[in-house]
N, C-alpha and C positions, 0 to 999 in steps of 0.2 A: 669139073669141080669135084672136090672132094666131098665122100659122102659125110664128111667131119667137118664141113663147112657149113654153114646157117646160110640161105638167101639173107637178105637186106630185107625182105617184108617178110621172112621169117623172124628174123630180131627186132623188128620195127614191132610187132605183133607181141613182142614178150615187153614192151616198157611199160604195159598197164602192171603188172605182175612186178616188175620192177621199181616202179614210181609208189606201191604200197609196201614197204621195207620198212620196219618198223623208225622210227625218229631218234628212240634212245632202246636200250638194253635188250641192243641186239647179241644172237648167239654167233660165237666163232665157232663157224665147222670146221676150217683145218687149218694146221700149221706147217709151212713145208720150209725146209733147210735148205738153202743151196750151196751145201759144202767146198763144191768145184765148180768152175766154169762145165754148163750141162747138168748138171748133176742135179735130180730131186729126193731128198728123204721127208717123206710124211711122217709127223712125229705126232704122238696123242698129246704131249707137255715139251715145255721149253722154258726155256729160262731168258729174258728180257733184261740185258745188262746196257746203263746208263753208256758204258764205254764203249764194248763189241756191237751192240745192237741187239740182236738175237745170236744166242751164244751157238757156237757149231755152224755158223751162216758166212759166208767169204766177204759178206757187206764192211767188215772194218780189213780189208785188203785190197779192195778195189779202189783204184782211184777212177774219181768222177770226171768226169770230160767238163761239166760245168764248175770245177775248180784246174782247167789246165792241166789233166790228168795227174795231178801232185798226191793226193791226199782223196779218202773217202768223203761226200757230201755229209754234212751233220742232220742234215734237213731230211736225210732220203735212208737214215738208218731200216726205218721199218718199210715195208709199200704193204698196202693195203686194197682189198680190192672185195668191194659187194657179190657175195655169194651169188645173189639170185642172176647178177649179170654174167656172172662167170659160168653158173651153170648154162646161163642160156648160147654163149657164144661157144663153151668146151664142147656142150652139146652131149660128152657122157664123162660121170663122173673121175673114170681115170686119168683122163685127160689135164684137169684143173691145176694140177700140178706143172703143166707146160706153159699157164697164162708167165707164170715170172716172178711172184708175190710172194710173200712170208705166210700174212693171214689173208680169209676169206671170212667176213664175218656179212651176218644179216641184218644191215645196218645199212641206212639213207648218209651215202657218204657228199651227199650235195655242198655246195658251199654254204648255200642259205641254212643248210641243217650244223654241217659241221667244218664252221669260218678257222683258216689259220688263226692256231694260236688255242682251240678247243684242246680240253684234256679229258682223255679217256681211261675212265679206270676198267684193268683188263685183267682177271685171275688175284693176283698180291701186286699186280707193275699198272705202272702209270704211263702212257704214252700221251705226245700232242700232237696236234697235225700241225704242220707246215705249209706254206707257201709253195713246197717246191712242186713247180709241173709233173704230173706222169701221163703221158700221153700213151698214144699205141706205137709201136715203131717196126721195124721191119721182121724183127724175130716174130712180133706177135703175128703180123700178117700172114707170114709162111708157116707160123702153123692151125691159124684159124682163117685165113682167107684174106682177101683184099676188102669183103662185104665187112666182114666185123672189124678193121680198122677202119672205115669210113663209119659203123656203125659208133663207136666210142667218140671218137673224134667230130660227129657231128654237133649242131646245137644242142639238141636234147643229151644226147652222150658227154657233150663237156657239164650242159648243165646240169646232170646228174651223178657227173664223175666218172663215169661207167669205167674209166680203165682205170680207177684206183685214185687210192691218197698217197702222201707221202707223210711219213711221223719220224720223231726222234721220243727214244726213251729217257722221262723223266724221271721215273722211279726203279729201280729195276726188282723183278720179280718173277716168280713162277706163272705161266696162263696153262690153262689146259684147253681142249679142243669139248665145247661145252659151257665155257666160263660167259659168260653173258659181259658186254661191253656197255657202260654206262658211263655219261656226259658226270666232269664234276664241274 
């Protein structure tokens, strides 16, 4: 195993830490672009456009497999993914940029906190979360383990989110990496 893999009661051991994530106006540590298939740019500011998604991001050219590869998911513009989980499964900060996600903010992305259909004001842009699944999948496992996709994907892990939201932009605007996320 890699030494960049978390045991299972290593990550089991980080949901107390995890499960206290603040409710509302939490901070977004980072914003990362994924320009190209592979490809990460950690940027300090972005710009959150209603149409592209996050502007400089290949999210409005990919087409979705859950639309028959035709067209980009409307639901899956932004993904989103609780810091404190991320940090605990990247294991060091370089890494975070490999879970897969736009933001990482410090934030209880539970259902019971934040139900499809929540709108979050983020920087000057507004986002909502969606319905659409984001589960762990095969990329995530090869580069954090087989342990941290059964970790997300467990009870606790679904019922926490741990591997993220999925949102579309409703307002579009500037965020910066610092911009505090708050329920409207």
């Amino acid at each position: 195993m890699s030494s960049a893999h978390r045991t299972l009661a290593e990550l089991n051991a980080g949901l107390v830490h995890i499960e206290d994530s603040p409710k509302d106006g939490g901070t977004l540590r980072l914003i990362v672009r994924r320009p190209r298939i592979g490809a990460r740019d950690v940027v300090a500011e972005a710009e959150l456009d209603v149409t592209v998604g996050l502007v400089g991001d290949t999210w409005s050219t990919r087409p979705s497999w859950r639309r028959n590869f035709r067209a980009p998911d409307p639901d899956a513009q932004v993904t989103i993914m609780n810091a404190r989980a991320t940090a605990l499964v990247a294991h060091t900060d370089n890494r975070w940029p490999l879970v897969g996600d736009q933001l990482y903010v410090d934030l209880d992305l539970s259902d019971e906190n934040l139900p499809a259909g929540t709108q979050l004001s983020l920087g000057s842009a507004v986002i909502e979360v969606t319905a659409a699944p984001h589960t762990g999948c095969r990329k995530f496992s090869e580069r954090f383990g087989v342990e941290a996709t059964k970790f997300v994907n467990s009870k606790d892990g679904k019922r926490l989110r741990l591997r993220g939201i999925k949102a579309k932009v409703v307002q579009s605007g500037t965020i910066r990496a610092g911009d505090i996320a708050r329920k409207r």
